[in-house]
Every structure is written in structure tokens, then in C-alpha cells.
C-alpha positions in Angstrom: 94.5 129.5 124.8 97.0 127.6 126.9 100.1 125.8 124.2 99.4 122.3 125.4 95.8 122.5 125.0 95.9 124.0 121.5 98.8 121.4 120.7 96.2 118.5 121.7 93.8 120.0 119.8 95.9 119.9 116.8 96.4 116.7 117.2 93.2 115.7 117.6 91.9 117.6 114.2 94.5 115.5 112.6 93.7 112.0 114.1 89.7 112.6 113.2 91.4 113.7 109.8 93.2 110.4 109.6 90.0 107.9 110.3 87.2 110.0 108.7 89.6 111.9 105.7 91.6 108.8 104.9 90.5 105.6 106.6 86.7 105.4 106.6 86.8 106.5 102.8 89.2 103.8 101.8 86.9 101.1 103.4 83.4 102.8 101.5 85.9 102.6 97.9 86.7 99.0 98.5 83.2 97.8 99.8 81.7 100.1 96.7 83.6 97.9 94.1 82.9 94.8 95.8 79.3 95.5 95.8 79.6 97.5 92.1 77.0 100.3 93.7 78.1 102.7 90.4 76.7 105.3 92.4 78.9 105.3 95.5 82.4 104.5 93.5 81.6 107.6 91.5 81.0 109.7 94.7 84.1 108.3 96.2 86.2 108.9 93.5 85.0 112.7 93.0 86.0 112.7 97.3 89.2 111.2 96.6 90.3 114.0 93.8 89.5 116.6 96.4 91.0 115.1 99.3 94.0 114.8 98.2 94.0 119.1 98.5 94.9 117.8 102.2 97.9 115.8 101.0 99.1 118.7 99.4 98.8 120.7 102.3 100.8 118.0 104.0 104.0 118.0 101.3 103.7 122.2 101.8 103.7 122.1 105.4 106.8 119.3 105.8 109.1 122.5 104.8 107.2 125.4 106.4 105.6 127.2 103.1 102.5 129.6 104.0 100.7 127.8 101.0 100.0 124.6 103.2 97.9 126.4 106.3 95.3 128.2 103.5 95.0 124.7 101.9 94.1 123.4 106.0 91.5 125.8 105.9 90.3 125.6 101.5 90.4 121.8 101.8 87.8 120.8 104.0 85.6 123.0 102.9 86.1 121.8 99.3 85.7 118.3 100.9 82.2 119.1 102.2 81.0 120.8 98.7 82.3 118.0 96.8 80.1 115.7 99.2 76.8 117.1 98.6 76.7 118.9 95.0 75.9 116.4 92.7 72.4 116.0 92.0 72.5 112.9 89.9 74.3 111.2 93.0 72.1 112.3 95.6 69.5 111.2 93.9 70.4 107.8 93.5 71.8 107.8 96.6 68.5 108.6 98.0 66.8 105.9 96.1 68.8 103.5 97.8 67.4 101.5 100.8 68.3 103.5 103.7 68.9 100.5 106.1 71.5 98.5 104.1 74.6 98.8 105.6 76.4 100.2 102.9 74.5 102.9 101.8 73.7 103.9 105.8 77.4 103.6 106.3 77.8 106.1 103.9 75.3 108.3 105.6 76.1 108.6 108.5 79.9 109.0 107.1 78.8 111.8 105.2 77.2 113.8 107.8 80.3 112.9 110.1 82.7 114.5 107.6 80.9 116.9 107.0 80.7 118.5 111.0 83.9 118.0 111.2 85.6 119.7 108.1 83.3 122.8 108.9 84.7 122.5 112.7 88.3 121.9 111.3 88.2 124.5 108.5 87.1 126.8 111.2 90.0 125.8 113.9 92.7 126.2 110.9 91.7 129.5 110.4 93.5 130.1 113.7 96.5 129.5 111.8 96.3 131.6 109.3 98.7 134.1 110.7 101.7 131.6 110.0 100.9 132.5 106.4 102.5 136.2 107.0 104.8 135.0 109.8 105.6 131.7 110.1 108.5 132.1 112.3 105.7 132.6 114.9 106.4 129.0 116.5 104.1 128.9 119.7 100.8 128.9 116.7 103.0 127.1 113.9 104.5 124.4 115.7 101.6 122.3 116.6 100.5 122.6 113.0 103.9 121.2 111.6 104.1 118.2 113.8 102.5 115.4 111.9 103.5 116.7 108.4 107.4 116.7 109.6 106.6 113.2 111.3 105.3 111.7 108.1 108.0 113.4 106.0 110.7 111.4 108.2 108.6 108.4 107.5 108.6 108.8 104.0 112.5 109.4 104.2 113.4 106.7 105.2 111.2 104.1 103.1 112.5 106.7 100.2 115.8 106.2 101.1 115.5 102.1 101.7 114.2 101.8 97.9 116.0 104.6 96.0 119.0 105.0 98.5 118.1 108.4 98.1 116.8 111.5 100.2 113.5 112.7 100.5 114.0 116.3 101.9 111.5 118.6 103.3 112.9 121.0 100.3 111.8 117.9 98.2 108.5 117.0 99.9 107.5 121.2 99.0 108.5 121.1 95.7 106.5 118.3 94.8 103.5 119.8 96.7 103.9 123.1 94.6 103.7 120.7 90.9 100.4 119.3 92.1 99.1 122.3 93.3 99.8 123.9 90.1 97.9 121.0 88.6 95.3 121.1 91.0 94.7 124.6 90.0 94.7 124.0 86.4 92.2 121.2 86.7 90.1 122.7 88.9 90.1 125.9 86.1 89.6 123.7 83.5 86.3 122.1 85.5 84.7 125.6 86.3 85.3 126.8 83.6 84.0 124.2 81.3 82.7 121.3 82.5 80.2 122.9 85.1 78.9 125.2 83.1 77.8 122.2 80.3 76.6 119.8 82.7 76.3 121.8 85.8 75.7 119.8 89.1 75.7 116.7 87.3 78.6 113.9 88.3 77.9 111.8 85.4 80.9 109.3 84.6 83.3 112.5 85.9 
């Protein structure tokens, strides 16, 4: 595949990221609370803990570490399970008038998300190689892009508060803490929460 097209590709899986990962859920959260549908907060929430997996990819990714392009690739996939497992919240979700705009908004934002984590889970895997060489820059560049932009963003409010710097060094090492607490809750969930309530959100 020719670099510029693969590099516009990137950048489109990351701008669909942006509005159907980050912006689209923030709107469903706020219009959830307003309207105090106990149903969708909970669903959002329970998004929100995974989704920020792609976050973490984000703080790996600013300084290069293989870790980041297997979360571009664990993430959405997570994203997608976490959408549709709970059968408590499909239910109710399904008891809901379909035509309200809320709940259809949620819908059809479901469905949305979830073609295109399974079409972005599947394009990451094209990076995968970086994870045993990432000096390979023609496959790893496009993918460090946006991370790097955003940690130069970050630097800079982080240096206009705290007069300090935040580093790409910094950015990773921070990524590695959560992931390590990631891990540990998402052990601590399989191994025993789900098998005491199983596919049941509850007030999780």
C-alpha cells in the first residue's frame, strides 16, 4: 500500500476514533444524567472504564513503546464486548421506546461503534510488526502522529500550570501505572465479580 494512502488512513481511524470513541459518548453521558435514564448512565460508564484502554495506548505510543500498538488492536475490541454483554442493560435498553431520541441515538451509536472498532481493530493489526521493530518508520510513523501531537499539547498546558515538563518519557511512564492498574482491575473483575454475577451490570 502506497505511504500516503496508509498515512490518510491512519488518520482517518483516528478522527472516527475522536467523534464516535470520545465525542458522541460524552454527549450520550451528559444527555443520560439530564434525563436520569439509570440504564444508559450505567452503560456509559462501564464504556467509559474501557475506553480509556485507548488513552493508554495514547500515553504508550507518545514515546514509542510496543505496548501501545497491541492496546490499538485489544481496545476496540474490548470496547465492542463491553457494549453488548450486559444482559440486564440490554434488556432495559430494549424495553425502552425505540423512537425517542435518546435511546435511538444510542442505537444507532452503538451499532456505529461497533463496525468501526471491528474495522479499526482489524487495520491496527497491520501494525503490529512495530511491536518487534519499531524502528520500522514507513508502518510506525503514521501510527505515532496524533499521540506525539497531543503529547506537545499537553506539554505545553503542563508546562503553563506546573512550569514543568511533560516528556514523552513522562507521558509512557504514566501509561505503564495505569496499565498495571488496568490489568489488576480487570483480574480482579474476571476473576470475581463475573463469575458471581456473570453478565449482569448491576450498579458496577
Amino acid at each position: 500500500m502506497p505511504d500516503l494512502l496508509y498515512r490518510s488512513l491512519v488518520w482517518l481511524d483516528v478522527r472516527l476514533s475522536v467523534l464516535f470513541a470520545v465525542g458522541v459518548p460524552l454527549v450520550l453521558l451528559v444527555w443520560s444524567l439530564v434525563r436520569r435514564e439509570r440504564a444508559l448512565v450505567r452503560l456509559m460508564g462501564l464504556y467509559w472504564k474501557v475506553a480509556s484502554l485507548l488513552l493508554i495506548a495514547l500515553l504508550l505510543l507518545t514515546d514509542r513503546r510496543p505496548a501501545g500498538y497491541l492496546l490499538l488492536v485489544l481496545a476496540p475490541m474490548l470496547i465492542v464486548a463491553v457494549l453488548w454483554f450486559w444482559v440486564d442493560l440490554n434488556e432495559e435498553l430494549a424495553d425502552m421506546p425505540p423512537w425517542r431520541p435518546l435511546p435511538l441515538t444510542l442505537r444507532i451509536w452503538r451499532w456505529s461503534l461497533t463496525v468501526l472498532s471491528l474495522l479499526g481493530a482489524a487495520f491496527a493489526v497491520t501494525a503490529l510488526p512495530c511491536l518487534a521493530d519499531p524502528t520500522r518508520l514507513r508502518l510506525c510513523r503514521p501510527w505515532l502522529e496524533a499521540p506525539q501531537g497531543l503529547n506537545a499539547g499537553v506539554d505545553r498546558v503542563f508546562d503553563f500550570i506546573f512550569g514543568g515538563d511533560w516528556t514523552p518519557a513522562v507521558a509512557a511512564f504514566v501509561g505503564y501505572l495505569a496499565l498495571v492498574a488496568y490489568a489488576v482491575g480487570l483480574l480482579q473483575w474476571l476473576l470475581v465479580r463475573l463469575p458471581r454475577q456473570g453478565r449482569v451490570a448491576g450498579e458496577f
